[in-house]
C-alpha positions in Angstrom: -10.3 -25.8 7.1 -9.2 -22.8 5.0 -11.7 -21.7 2.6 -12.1 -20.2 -1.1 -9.2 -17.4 -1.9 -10.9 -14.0 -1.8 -10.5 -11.5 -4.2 -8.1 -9.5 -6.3 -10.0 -6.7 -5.6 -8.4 -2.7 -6.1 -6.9 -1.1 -3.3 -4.7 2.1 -3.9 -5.2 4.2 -7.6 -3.2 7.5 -8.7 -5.5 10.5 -8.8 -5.9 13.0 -11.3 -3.9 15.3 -9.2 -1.6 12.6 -8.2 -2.6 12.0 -5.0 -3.5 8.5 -4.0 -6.9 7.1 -3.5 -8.5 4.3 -1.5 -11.1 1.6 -3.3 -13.9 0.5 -1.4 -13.4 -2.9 -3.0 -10.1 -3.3 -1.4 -10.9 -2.0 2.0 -14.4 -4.2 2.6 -12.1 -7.5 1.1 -9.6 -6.4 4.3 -12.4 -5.9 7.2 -13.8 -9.5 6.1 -10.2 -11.1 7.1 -10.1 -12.8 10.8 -6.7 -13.0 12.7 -4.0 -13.1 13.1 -2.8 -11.6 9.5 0.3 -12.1 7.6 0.6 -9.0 5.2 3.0 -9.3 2.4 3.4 -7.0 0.0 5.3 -7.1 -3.4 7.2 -4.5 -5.1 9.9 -4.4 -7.4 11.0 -3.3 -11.2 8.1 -3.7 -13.9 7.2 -6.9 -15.8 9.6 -9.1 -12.9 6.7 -11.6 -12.6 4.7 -9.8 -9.2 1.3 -10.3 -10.1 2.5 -14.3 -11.5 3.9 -14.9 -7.6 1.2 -12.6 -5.8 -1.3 -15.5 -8.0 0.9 -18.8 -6.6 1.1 -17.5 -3.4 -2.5 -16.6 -3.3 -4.9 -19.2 -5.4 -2.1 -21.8 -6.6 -2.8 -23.8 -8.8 -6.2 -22.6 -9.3 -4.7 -19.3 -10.7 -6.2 -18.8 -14.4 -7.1 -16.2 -16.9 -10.4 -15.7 -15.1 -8.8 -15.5 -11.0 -6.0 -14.1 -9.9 -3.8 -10.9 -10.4 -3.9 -9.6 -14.0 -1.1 -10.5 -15.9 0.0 -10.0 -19.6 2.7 -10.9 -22.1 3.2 -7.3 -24.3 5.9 -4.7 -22.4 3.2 -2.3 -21.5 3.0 -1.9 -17.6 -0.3 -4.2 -16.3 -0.2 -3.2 -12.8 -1.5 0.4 -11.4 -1.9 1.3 -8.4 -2.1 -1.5 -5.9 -4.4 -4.8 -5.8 -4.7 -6.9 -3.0 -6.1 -10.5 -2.4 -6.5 -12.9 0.4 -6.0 -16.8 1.3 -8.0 -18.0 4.4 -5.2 -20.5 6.3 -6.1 -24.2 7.4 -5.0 -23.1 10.9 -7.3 -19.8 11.2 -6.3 -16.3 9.9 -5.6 -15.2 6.7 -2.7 -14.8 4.2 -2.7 -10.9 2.5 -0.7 -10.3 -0.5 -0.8 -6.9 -2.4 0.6 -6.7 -5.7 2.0 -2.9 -6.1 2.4 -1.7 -9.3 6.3 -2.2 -11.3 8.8 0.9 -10.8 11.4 1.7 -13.8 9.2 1.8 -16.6 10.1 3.8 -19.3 6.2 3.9 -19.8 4.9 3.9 -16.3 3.8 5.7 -13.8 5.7 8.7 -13.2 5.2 8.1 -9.3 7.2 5.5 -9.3 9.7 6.0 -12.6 13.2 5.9 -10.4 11.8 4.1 -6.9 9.0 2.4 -4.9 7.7 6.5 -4.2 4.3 6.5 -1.8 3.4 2.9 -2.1 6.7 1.5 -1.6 6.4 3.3 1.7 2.5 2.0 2.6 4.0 -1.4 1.7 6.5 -1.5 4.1 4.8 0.3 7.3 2.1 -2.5 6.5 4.0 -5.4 5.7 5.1 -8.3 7.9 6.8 -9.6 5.0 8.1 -7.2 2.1 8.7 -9.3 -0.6 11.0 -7.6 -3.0 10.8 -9.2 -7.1 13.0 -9.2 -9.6 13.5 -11.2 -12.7 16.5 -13.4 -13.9 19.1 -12.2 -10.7 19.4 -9.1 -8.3 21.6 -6.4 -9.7 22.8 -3.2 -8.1 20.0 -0.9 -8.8 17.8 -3.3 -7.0 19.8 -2.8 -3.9 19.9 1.1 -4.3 16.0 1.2 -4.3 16.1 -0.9 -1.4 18.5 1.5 0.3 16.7 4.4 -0.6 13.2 3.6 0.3 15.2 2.4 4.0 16.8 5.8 4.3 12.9 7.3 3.7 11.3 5.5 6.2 14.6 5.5 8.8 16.4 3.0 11.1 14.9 4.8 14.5 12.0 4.0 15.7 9.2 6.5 15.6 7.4 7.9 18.5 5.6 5.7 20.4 2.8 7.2 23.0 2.3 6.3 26.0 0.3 2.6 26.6 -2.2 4.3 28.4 -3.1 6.9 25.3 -2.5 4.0 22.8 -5.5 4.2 20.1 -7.5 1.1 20.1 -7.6 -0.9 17.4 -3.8 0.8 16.4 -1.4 -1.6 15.0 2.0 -1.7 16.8 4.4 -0.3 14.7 7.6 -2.7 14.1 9.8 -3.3 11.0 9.4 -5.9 8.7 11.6 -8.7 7.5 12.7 -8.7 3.8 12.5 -11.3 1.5 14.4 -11.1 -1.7 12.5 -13.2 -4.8 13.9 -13.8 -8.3 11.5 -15.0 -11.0 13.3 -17.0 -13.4 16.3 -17.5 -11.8 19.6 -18.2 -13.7 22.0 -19.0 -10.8 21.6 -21.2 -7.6 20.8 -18.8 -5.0 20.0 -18.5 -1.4 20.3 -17.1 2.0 24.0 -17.3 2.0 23.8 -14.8 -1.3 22.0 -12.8 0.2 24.2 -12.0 3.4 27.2 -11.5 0.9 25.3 -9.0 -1.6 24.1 -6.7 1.8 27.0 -7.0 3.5 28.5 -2.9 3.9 32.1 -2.8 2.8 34.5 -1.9 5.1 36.0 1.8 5.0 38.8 1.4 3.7 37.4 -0.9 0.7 37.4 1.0 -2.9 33.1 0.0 -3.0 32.9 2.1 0.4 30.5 4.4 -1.2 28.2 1.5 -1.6 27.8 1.0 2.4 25.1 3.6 3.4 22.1 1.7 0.7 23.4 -1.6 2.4 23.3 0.0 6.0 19.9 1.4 5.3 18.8 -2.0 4.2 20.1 -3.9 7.3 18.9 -1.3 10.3 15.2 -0.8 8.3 14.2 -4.6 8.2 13.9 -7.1 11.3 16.4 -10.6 11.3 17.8 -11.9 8.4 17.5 -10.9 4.9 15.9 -13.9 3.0 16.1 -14.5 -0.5 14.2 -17.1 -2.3 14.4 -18.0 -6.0 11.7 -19.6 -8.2 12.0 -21.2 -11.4 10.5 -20.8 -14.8 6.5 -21.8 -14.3 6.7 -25.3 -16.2 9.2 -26.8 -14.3 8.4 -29.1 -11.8 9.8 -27.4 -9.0 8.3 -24.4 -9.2 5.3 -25.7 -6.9 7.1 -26.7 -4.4 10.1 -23.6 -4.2 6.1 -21.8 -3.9 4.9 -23.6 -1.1 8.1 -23.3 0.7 8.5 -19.2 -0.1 4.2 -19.4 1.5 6.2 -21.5 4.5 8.9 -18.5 4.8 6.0 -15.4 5.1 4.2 -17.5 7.5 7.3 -17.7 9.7 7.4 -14.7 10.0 5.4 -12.6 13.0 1.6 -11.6 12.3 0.6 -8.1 13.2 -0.2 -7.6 16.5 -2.2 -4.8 18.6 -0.3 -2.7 21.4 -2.6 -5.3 24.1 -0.5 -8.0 22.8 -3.8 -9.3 20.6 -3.1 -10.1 17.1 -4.9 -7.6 14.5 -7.2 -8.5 12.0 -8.2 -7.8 8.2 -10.2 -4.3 10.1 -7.4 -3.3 11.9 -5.3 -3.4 8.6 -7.6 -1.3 6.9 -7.9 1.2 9.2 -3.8 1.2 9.6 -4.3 1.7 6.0 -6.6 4.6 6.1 -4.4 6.5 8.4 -0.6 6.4 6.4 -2.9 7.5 2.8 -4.1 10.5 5.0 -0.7 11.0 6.5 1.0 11.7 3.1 2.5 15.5 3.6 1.5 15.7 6.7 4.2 17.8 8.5 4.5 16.1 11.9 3.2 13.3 13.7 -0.5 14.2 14.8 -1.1 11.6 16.9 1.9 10.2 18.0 1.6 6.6 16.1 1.2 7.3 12.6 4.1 8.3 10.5 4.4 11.4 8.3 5.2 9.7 4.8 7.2 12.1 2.5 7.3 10.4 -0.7 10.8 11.5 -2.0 11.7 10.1 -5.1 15.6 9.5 -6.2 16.8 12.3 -8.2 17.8 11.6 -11.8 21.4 11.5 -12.8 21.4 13.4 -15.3 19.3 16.7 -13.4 21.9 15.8 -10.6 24.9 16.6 -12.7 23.2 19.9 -14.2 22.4 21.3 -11.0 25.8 20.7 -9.5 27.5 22.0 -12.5 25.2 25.0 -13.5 22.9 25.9 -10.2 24.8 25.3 -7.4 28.1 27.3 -8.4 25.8 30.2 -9.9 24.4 30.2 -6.6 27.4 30.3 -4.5 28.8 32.8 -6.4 26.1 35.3 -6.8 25.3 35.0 -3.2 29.5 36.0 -2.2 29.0 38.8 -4.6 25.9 40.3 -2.2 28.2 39.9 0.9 30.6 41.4 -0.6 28.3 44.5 -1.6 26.8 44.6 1.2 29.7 44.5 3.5 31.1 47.2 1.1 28.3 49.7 1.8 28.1 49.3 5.0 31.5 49.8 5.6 31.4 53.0 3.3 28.2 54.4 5.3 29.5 54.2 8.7 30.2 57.4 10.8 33.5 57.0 12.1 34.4 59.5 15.7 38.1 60.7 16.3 40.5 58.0 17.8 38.4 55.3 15.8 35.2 54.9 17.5 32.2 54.2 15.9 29.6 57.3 16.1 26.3 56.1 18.3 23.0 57.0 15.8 21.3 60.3 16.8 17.7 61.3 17.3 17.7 62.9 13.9 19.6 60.2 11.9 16.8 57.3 10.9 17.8 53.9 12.0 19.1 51.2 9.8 17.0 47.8 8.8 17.7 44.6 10.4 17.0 42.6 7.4 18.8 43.0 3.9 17.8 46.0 1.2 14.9 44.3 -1.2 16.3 46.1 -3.6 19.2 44.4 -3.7 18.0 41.0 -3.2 15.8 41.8 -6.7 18.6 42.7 -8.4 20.6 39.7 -7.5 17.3 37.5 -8.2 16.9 39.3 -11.5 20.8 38.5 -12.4 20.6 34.7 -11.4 16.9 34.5 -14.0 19.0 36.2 -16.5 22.1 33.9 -16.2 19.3 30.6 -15.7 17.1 31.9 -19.0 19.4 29.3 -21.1 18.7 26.8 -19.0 15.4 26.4 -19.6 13.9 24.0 -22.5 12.4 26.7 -24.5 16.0 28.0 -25.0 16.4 25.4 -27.5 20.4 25.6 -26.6 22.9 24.1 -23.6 21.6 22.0 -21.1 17.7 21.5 -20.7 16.2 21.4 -17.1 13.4 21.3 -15.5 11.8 24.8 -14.1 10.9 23.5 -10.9 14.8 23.0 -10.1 15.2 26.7 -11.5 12.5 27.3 -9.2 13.9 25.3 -6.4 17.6 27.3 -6.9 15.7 30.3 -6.7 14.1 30.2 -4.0 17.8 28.7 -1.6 19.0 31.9 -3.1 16.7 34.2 -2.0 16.9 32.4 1.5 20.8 32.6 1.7 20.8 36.4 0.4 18.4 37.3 3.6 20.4 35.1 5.6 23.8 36.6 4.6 22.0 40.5 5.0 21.0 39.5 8.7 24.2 38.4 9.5 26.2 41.2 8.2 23.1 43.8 10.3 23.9 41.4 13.3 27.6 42.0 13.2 27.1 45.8 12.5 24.9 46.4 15.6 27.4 43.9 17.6 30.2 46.5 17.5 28.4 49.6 18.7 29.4 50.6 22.4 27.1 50.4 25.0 26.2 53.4 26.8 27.4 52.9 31.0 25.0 53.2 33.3 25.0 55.4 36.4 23.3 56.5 39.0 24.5 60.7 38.2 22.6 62.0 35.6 25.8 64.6 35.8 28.1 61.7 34.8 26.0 61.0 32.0 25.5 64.5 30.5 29.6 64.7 30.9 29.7 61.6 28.8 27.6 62.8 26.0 29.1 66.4 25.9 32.7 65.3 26.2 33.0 63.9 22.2 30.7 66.8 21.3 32.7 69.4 22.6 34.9 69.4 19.1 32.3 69.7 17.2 30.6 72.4 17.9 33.6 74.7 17.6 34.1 73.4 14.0 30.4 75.3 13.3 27.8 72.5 14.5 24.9 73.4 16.5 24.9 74.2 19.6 21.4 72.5 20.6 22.8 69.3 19.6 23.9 68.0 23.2 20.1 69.3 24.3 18.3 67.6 22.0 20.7 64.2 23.2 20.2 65.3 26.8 16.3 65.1 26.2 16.4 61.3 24.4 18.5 60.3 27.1 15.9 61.1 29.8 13.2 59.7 27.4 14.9 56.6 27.4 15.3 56.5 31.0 11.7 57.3 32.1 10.7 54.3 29.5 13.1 52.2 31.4 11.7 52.9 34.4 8.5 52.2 33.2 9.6 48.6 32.1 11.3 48.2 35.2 8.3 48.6 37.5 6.0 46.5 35.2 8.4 44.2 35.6 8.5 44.2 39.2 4.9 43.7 39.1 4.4 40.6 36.7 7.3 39.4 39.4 4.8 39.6 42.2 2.1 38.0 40.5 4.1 35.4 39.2 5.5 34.7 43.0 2.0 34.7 44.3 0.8 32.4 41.0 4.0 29.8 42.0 3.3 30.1 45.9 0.2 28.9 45.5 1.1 26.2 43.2 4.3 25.2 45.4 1.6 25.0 48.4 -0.7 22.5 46.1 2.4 21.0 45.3 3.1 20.2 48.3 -0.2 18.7 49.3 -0.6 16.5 46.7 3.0 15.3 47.2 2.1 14.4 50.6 -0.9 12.4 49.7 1.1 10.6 47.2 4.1 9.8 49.9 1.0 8.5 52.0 0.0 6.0 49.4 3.5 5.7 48.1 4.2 4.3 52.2 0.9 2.3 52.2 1.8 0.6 48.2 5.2 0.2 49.6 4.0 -2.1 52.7 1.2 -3.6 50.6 4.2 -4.2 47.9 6.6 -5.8 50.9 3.9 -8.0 51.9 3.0 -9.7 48.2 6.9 -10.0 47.9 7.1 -11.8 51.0 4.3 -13.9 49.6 5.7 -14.0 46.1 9.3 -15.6 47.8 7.1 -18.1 49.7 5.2 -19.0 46.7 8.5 -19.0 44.5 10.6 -21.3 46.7 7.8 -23.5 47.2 7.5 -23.7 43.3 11.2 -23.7 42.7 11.2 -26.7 45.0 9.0 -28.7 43.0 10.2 -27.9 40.0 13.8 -29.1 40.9 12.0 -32.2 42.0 10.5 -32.2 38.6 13.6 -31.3 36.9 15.8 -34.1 38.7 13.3 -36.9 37.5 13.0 -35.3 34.3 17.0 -35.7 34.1 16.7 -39.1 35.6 14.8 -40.1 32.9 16.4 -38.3 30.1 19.8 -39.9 30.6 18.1 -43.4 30.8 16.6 -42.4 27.4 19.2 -40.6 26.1 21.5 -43.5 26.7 19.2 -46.1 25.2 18.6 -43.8 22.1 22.9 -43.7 21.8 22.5 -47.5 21.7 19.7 -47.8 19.4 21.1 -45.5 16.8 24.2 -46.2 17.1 23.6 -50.2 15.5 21.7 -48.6 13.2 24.4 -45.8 12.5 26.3 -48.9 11.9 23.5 -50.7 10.0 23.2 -48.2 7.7 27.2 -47.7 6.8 27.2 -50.7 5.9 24.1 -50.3 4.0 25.7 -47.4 2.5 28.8 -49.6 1.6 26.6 -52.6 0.1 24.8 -49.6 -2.3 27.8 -47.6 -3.0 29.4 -51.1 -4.7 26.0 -51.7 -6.7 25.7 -48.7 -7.9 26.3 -48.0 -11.3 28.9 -45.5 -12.9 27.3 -41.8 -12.6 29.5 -40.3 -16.0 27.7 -43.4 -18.1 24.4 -43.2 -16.7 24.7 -39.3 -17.6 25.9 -39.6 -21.3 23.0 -42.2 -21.5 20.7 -40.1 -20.4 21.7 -37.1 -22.5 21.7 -39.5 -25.6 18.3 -40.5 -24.6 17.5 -37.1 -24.0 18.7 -36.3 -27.9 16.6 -38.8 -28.8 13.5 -37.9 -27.2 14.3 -34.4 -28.7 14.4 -35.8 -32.3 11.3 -37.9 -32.5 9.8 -35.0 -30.7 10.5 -33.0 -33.4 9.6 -35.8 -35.8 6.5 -36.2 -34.6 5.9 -32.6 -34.7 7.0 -32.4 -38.7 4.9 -35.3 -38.9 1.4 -33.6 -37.0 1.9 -30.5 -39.4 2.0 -32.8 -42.6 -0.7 -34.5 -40.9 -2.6 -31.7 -40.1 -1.7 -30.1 -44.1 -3.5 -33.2 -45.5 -6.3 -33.0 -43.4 -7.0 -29.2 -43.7 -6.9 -29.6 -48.0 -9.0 -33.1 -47.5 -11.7 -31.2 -44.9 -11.5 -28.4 -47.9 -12.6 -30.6 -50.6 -15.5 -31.8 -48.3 -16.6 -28.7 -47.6 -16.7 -27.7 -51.4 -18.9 -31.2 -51.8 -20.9 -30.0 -48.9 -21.4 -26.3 -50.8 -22.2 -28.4 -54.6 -24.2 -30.8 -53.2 -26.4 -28.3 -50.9 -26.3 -25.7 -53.6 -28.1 -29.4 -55.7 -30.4 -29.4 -52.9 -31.4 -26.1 -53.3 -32.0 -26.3 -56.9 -33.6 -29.9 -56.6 -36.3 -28.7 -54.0 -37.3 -25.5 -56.3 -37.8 -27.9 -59.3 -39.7 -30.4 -57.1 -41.8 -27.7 -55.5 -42.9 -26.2 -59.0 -43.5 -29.5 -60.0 -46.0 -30.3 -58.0 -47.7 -27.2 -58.1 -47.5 -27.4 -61.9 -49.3 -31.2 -61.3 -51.8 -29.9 -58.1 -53.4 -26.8 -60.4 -53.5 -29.8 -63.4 -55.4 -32.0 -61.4 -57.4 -29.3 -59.8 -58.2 -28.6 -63.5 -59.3 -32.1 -64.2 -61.4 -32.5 -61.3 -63.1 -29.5 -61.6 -63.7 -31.0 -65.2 -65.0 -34.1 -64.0 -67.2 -32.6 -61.8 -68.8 -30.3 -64.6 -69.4 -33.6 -66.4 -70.8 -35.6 -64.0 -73.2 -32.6 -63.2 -74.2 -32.9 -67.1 -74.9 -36.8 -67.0 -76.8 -36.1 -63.9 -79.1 -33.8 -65.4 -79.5 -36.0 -68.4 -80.3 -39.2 -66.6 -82.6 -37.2 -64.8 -84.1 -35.8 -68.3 -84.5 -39.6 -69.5 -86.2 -40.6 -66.8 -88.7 -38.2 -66.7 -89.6 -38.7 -70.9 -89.5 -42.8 -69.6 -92.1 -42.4 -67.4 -94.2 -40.0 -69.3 -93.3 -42.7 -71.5 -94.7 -45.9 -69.3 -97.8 -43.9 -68.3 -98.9 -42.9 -71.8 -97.6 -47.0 -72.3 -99.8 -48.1 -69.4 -103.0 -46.2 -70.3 -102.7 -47.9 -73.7 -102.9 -51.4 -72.9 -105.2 -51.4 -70.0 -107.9 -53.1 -72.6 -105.3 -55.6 -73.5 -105.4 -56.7 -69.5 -109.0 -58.1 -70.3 -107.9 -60.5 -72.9 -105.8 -62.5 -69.9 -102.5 -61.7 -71.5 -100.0 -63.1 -68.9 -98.3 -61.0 -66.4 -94.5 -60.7 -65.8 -92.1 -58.7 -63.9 -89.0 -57.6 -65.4 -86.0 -56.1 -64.0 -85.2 -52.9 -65.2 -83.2 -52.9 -67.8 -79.4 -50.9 -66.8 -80.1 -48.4 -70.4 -82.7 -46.8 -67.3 -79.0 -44.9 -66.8 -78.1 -44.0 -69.6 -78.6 -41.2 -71.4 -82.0 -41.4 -73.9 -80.2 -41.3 -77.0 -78.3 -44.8 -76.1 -81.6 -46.7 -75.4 -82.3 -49.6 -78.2 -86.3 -50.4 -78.5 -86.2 -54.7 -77.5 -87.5 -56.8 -79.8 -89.9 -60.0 -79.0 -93.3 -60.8 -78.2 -95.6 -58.5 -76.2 -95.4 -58.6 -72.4 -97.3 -56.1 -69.7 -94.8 -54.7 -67.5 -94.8 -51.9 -64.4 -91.9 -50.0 -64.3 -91.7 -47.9 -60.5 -89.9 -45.0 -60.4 -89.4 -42.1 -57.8 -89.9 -38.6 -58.4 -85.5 -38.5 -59.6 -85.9 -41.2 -62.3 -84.5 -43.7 -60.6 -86.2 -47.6 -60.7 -87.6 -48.3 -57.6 -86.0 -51.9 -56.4 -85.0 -52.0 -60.1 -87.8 -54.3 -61.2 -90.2 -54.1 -63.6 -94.1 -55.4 -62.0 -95.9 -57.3 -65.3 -99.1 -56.0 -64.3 -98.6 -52.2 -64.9 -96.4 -50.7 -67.3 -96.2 -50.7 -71.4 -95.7 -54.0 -73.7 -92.2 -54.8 -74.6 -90.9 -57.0 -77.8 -88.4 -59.6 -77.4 
């Protein structure tokens, strides 16, 4: 089953120095993926909805704020660079989709301000699927960025090495097919659309010059052109018009290796690796990886300037140094009687084969002096850039070298050869005769010497390179001799085991034919019960759809009569529709007024809340000083109480101590009385025992003996009072 989507993750960012660079985060999300792979790529204008169709295709409906492609709602760029993600397929392998950053942004990236630049290109030499966005419909410039990034990568297909060199792991490098999306779409669309938008006018047409971006288009991408169109997200065929665009990519033919076996998320990386490191590379190192030139479309408007301003300057300061040139060279030229040109003698120094310097400065200098206004510190006239200045330059200074070599060329082209002979008389009479003149008009007469003596010079150096030439001959005979002779061996050997291939080869054809008529045989067998039994089929499938061909007409007729009338069903459901609009918009009014109540009733509540906490507040501080108003009261009390009962204590014990110095004193005095046989009671002790002394009352009443006990504390011991010891009492 397919698993969990994996990813986005960064794959391509813009350098400082605007070179681009790999993320590890990207590559180790492609060399997870298992085959086979379908790689498709999205690129398009900015803000066209990439990253939103990148996140259907990818995570469907599982595509939130928190997974997927970043996307935003403000007109600044999101995108930069590219980002890829990955959907595991039920069947095995893996979906990749890259979401490269929007071109045309007046605020983007200045890689990609007028075209798809350096990523465009990565995108389509990795693609099986390029999947070109754009928002609302397709309009002209669409199919010009197209063209252009077709006529960069060209129709022909590059250089293929040999299977037997073939890098392993290399993808196989074959076009990919194009699929046109519109986000949004305002008009029905399709494939039919699409065939009529790229189809090249014909030559005649007045839109002829719109033919080479369309013929780019067509020989850059394998089959069909497809174009899909989605809807706005929230309608409720956007999901499927996604699963069926998924359906189209898949369709399409995964990457494969040059063994035949289909690459995997690795073998994409690596493919990956090698086009970032082939970008300005001059030629094709190793035979399979394309040099990428990243050429952007030139702007209009430096387009008209140049044409207007450079170009002409250029053409005419460069038939000006022709001109010059041409002139002093035809004004330096030694001219002999009857119109032939003078050879150059030993004295004379020989002319330059490449243009004065000094002229090409001065012609450089006059085309910076005529280009200073040009510039955008001129503050005046046209304003461009000083790399075209530059670029101007520089053709200039070519075409002037060019044109000076030329004009040297066609000087030294007219000079006559000197005829050779075998005389070395004929030759001195050939350089004296012109001379001859000459020296009677006053010239020296050592001038034909001094010519004699170059001329043998010239001679014994030709000789020289004569016989050193004869000599590399030799040696070069001997060298292809021996190689001839090796030749010659090893071509023997191979017509031995071409003879002994060739009989081995005549054999496993005879076997081959034996095998294949056999086979062929059985399968006609095969084939004539196979047709046998598909016209016994066929004939009773006619039969059995025909009745219900005939069934369903007239189940067609039965529903076409109760059907009801289209037109009234539709201005039903418009009315209904109406309606629906205006209690929508009802209940809307309503939920605000709703919503306005609520808000100013939730407002008086919390203003209750805030009095009645702020009461709270107030009430706990007045209870808590309360109570400790009340506690330090009662500790006050208590400590009172306990200084009073501490007094009372010490003055019970005071009173009993005087009552039983009392008693005793008491006791002592009545001991004669016990003699006389007064009668003996015991008395409980009277509850004044308690109280202080000053409360006691003396009882009044006859005289009894009584024994009051009592401890060391004053206290009555078992509270009674023993008649037999103790001091008389009156009642």
């Amino acid at each position: 089953g397919a698993g969990m989507a994996l990813g986005p993750a960064p794959l391509i960012r813009h350098g400082a120095d605007g070179q681009l660079e790999l993320r590890q985060e990207g590559i180790d999300l492609l060399r997870q993926l298992a085959g086979p792979v379908h790689v498709a790529f999205a690129i398009g204008g900015s803000r066209c909805g990439k990253s939103t169709a990148g996140n259907a295709l990818v995570f469907g409906l599982e595509a939130g704020d928190d997974t997927g492609f970043e996307t935003g709602t403000s007109f600044d760029p999101v995108t930069t660079g590219v980002d890829v993600a990955a959907r595991p397929l039920p069947g095995g392998g893996s979906l990749i989709v890259g979401d490269c950053e929007g071109a045309f942004h007046a605020c983007g990236s200045a890689q990609s301000a007028r075209g798809f630049g350096a990523l465009g290109m990565i995108a389509y030499h990795l693609s099986s699927a390029l999947l070109h966005v754009s928002m609302g419909s397709i309009d002209e410039r669409d199919i010009e960025a197209l063209g252009h990034l077709a006529a960069c990568v060209g129709p022909a297909p590059l250089p293929q090495r040999e299977p037997w060199v073939e890098a392993a792991g290399a993808l196989v490098l074959r076009a990919p097919s194009l699929v046109l999306l519109v986000n949004g779409a305002r008009f029905d669309m399709g494939d039919a659309v699409a065939r009529r938008l790229l189809r090249p006018p014909d030559a005649g047409h007045p839109d002829a010059a719109r033919g080479s971006a369309r013929t780019a288009i067509s020989q850059s991408f394998r089959g069909q052109i497809a174009l899909e169109s989605l809807p706005a997200c929230e309608h409720q065929a956007y999901w499927p018009k996604v699963d069926a665009l998924r359906r189209r990519i898949l369709d399409t033919a995964p990457l494969v290796l040059p063994s035949g076996l289909q690459a995997t998320g690795a073998d994409v990386s690596q493919r990956l690796v090698d086009l970032v490191a082939s970008l300005g590379r001059q030629e094709v190192r190793d035979g399979l990886t394309p040099v990428l030139s990243a050429r952007e479309p030139e702007s209009a408007t430096e387009a008209l300037y140049r044409s207007e301003h450079l170009e002409p300057l250029v053409e005419e300061l460069s038939r000006k140094f022709a001109a010059a040139w041409a002139a002093s060279e035809s004004s330096t030229a030694a001219v002999r009687p009857g119109g032939k040109v003078a050879p150059p003698s030993s004295a004379a120094a020989p002319k330059p084969l490449s243009p004065s310097k000094r002229a090409v400065e001065e012609v450089l200098v006059e085309f910076d002096q005529r280009t200073a206004r040009l510039v955008p510190e001129s503050g005046s006239g046209p304003c461009l850039r000083k790399e075209l200045i530059a670029d101007a330059r520089g053709r200039l200074a070519s075409r002037l070298a060019g044109i000076g070599e030329a004009l040297v060329r066609g000087r030294q082209s007219v000079v006559p050869r000197r005829h050779r002979s075998g005389s070395h008389a004929v030759a001195e009479k050939e350089n004296r005769g012109p001379i001859a003149p000459a020296s009677v008009a006053g010239m020296p007469d050592k001038e034909p010497c001094v010519a004699k003596v170059a001329s043998k010079r010239c001679l014994g150096s030709l000789e020289q390179a004569v016989a050193e030439l004869e000599q590399s001959f030799e040696r070069t005979r001997a060298l292809t001799t021996e190689e001839v002779s090796r030749l010659q061996a090893n071509f023997s050997e191979v017509q031995q085991k071409a003879a002994q291939l060739a009989a081995e080869a005549v054999e496993a054809e005879r076997a081959a034919d034996a095998a294949a008529a056999a086979l062929q045989d059985q399968w006609r067998e095969q084939l004539r019960a196979g047709q046998e039994e598909r016209s016994h089929g066929a004939s009773a499938q006619s039969s059995f759809f025909g009745g219900a061909f005939a069934k369903l007409q007239e189940e067609l007729r039965a529903t076409e009569e109760s059907m009801p009338d289209v037109g009234l069903l539709s201005t039903q459901l418009n009315e209904l529709r109406d309606q629906l609009e205006g209690e929508r918009l009802q209940r809307c009014a309503a939920a605000d007024s709703a919503a306005q109540v609520l808000e100013s009733r939730l407002q008086g509540l919390r203003d209750d809340l805030e009095s009645e906490g702020g009461g709270l507040v107030r009430l706990r501080e007045s209870v808590t000083r309360r109570l400790t108003q009340r506690s330090q009261e009662l500790r006050g009390q208590v400590e009172e109480e306990r200084r009073h009962r501490h007094d009372r204590h010490r003055a019970l014990c005071e009173v009993a101590d005087r009552l039983r110095v009392s008693l005793e004193s008491s006791a002592d005095a009545v001991e004669p009385l016990r003699a006389r046989g007064l009668p003996r009671a015991t008395i409980t002790a009277p509850s004044a025992l308690q109280l202080p002394a000053a409360q006691w009352s003396r009882p009044s009443g006859r005289t009894v003996l009584a024994e009051v006990r009592t401890d060391a504390g004053g206290s009555a011991e078992g509270d009674r009072v023993s008649s037999n010891r103790g001091a008389a009492w009156m009642r």
